[in-house]
C-alpha positions in Angstrom: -10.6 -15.5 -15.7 -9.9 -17.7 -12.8 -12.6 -18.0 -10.1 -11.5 -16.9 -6.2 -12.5 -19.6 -4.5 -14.3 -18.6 -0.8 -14.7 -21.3 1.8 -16.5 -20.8 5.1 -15.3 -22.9 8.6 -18.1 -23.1 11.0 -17.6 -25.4 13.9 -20.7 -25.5 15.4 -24.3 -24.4 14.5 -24.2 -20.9 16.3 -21.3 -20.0 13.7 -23.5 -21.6 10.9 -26.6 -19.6 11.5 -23.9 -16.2 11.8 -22.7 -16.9 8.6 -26.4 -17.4 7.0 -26.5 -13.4 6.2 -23.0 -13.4 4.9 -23.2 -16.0 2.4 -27.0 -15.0 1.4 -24.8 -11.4 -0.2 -22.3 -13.1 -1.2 -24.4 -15.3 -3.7 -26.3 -12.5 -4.6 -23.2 -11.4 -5.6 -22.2 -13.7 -7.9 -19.9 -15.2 -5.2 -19.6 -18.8 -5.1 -19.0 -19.9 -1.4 -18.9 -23.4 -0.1 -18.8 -24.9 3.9 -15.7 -27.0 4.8 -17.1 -27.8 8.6 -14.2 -30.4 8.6 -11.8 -28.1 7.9 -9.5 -29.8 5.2 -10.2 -27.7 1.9 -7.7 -25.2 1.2 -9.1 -22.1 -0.1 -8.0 -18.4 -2.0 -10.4 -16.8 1.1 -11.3 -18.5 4.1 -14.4 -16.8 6.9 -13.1 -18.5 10.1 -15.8 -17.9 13.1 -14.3 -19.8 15.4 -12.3 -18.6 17.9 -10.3 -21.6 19.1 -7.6 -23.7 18.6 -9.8 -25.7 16.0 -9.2 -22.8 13.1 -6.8 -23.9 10.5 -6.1 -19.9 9.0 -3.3 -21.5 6.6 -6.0 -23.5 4.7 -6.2 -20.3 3.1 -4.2 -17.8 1.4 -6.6 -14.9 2.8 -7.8 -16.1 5.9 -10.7 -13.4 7.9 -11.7 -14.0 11.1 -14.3 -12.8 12.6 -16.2 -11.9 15.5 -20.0 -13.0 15.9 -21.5 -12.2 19.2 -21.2 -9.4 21.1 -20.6 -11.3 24.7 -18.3 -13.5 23.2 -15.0 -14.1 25.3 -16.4 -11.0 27.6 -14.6 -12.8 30.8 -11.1 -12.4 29.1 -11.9 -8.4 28.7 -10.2 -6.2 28.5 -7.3 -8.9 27.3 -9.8 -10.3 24.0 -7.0 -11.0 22.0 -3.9 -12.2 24.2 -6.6 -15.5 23.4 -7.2 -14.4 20.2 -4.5 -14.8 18.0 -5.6 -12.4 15.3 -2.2 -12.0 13.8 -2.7 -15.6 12.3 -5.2 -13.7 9.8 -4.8 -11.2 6.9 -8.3 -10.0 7.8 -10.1 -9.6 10.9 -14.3 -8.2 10.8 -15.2 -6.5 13.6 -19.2 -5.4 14.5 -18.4 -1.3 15.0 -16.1 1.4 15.4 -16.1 0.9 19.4 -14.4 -2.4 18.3 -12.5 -1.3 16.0 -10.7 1.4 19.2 -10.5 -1.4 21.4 -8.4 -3.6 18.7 -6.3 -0.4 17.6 -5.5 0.4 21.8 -4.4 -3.6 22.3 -0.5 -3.3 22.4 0.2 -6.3 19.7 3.1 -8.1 20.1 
């Protein structure tokens, strides 16, 4: 049986340490999971913490983005995601269900 093949693409070391939890289960998982910070390597799932330009989604054929602070883009609310592009993803994490409300009452275009 053929291996998915997970890739994380932090830019910086805030997204690094954020993804320090995540890849601690997912190795005690069984899940192999490597860190492309040069974002080149195509993967089966890509994590993408970025939220920027920078984020190559169609490196992988199941790209997740995620979000990883709380504050983060809070000068854009409520309007997160017309400078998110979330659509780009098949996945998107968010931290609750108040998220979760606030991404469901967006009007996505």
């Amino acid at each position: 049986m053929k291996q998915l093949t997970f890739c994380a693409y932090p830019t910086d070391w805030i997204e690094e340490q954020s993804l320090a939890p995540i890849l601690t289960a997912l190795r005690a998982r069984g899940i192999d999971i490597t860190i492309d910070r040069g974002m080149s390597a195509p993967s089966k799932v890509g994590l993408f913490l970025g939220h920027h330009k920078k984020n190559r989604p169609a490196l992988a054929e199941y790209p997740v983005v995620m979000l990883h602070d709380l504050g983060q883009a809070h000068n854009v609310w409520p309007n997160f995601w017309d400078k998110e592009p979330w659509g780009n993803y098949s996945y998107g994490l968010l931290p609750n269900q108040a998220w979760k409300s606030m991404y469901d009452a967006y009007p996505h275009t």
